[in-house]
N, C-alpha and C positions, 0 to 999 in steps of 0.2 A: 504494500500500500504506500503508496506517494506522501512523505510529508507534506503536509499542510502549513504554510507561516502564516500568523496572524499578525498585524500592529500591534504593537503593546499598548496604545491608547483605546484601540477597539476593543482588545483582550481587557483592559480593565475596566471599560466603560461594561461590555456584556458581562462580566464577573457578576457585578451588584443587580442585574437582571436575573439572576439563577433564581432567587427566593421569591419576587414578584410573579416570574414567568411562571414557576410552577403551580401559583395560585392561579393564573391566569388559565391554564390548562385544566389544574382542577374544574372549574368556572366550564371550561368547553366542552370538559367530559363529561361533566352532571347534565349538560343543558342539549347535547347531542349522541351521545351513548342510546342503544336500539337493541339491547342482548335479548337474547332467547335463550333459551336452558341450551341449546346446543350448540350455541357460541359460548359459553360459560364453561361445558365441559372440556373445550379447546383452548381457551383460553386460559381459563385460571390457570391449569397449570402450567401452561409459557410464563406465566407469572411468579408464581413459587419455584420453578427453576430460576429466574433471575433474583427472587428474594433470598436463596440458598447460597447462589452466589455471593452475591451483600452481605450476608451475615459469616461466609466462610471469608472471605477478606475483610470482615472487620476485624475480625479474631486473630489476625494477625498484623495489624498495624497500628504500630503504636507510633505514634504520628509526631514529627519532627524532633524525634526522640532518635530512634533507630533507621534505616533503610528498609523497608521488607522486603523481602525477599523468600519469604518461603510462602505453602500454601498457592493459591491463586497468582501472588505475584512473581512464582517462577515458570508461570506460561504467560503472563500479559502484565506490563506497565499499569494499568487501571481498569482491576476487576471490576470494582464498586461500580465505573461511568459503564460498564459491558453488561451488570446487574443492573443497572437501573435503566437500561435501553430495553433489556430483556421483559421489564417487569412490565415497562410502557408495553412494547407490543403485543405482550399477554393479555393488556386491556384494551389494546385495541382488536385485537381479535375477537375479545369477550364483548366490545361493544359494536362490531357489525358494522363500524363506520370507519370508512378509507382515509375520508377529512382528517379524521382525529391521528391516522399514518400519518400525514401528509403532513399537521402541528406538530407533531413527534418528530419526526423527523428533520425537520426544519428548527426544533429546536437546541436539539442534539446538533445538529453542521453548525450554527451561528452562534450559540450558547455555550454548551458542551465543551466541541472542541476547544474553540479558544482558553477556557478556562483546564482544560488539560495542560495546556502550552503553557498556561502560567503557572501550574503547579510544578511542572516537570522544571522551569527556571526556578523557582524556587526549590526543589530538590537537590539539584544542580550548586547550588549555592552552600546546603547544609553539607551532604553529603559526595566529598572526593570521589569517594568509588560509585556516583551514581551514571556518568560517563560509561565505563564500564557494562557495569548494567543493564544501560540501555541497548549498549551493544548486543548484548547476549538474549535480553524479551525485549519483545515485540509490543508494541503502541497503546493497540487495541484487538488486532485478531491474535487470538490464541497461539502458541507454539507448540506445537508437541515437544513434551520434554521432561525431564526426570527431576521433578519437586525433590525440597532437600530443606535442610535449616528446620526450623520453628514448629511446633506443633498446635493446633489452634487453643486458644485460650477464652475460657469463657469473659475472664475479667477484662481482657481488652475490647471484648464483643460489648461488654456493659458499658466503660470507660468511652467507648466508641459511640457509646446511644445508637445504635443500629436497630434496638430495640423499635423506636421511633417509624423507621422504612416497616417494620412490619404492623405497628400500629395503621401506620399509612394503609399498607394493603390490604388490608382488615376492613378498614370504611371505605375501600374502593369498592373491594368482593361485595360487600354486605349493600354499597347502593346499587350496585348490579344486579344484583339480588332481587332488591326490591322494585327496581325495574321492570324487573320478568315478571314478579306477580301481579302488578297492575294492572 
């Protein structure tokens, strides 16, 4: 996959967009979401595979403290932004609407990325050997490869509030839900 460079003035300006945008989408997915039990059954769990993900790389990053390195992040750079695109399209599947692809999507290229690039220069900054690193996993697709280091930890999962992403998809499931029975 092609690096992508962002301006660092648009990278910081969409940064502070991350928290508004995703209420914003909240907002589009309440008001356009169309599930039926059998978009649910397809979808959710494209969902709780990307919330698996999230919560097995919370559990190992303990956050400008250490590099991780093991777990999830010895096949990809940033599991978490690869869980939370996962857990998006599991609701978008579950809610039968392309549109809501199509916000996702768009917000993940303009949002997302950028805010990758600024994390990775400040990585870059903490940690010497994240150079390296980089070398060796990949961005955002997967590598095949032989995990090694750290074992997950529930208390970094906590410390992490990752708790929080699953609260999240709890009242997404459950407005989906209610959805379908009306």
């Amino acid at each position: 996959m092609p690096r992508v460079s962002f301006p660092k003035p648009y990278a910081d300006a969409v940064a502070k967009l991350r928290v508004p945008g995703g209420f914003l989408m909240v907002a589009a997915f309440l008001w356009l979401s169309a599930p039926t039990w059998t978009s649910l059954a397809f979808g959710i769990p494209v969902s709780i595979l990307g919330l698996a993900l999230r919560a097995w790389a919370a559990g190992h990053l303990e956050k400008n403290r250490t590099l991780a390195e093991s777990g999830p992040y010895a096949y990809v750079r940033n599991p978490l932004y690869i869980g939370t695109l996962t857990v998006a399209a599991g609701f978008v599947i579950a809610s039968r609407r392309w549109e809501l692809g199509v916000l996702f999507g768009a917000v993940f290229l303009l949002i997302y990325l950028p805010v990758v690039e600024l994390e990775e220069q400040h990585l870059r900054s903490l940690f010497p050997e994240y150079a390296d690193y980089a070398k060796r996993v990949p961005r955002l697709w997967p590598a095949i490869g032989k995990a090694g280091g750290k074992r997950f930890q529930w208390s970094v999962y906590r410390r992490n509030q990752e708790y929080q992403a699953l609260a999240g998809f709890l009242i997404g499931a459950a407005v989906l839900i209610w959805k379908v029975s009306l």
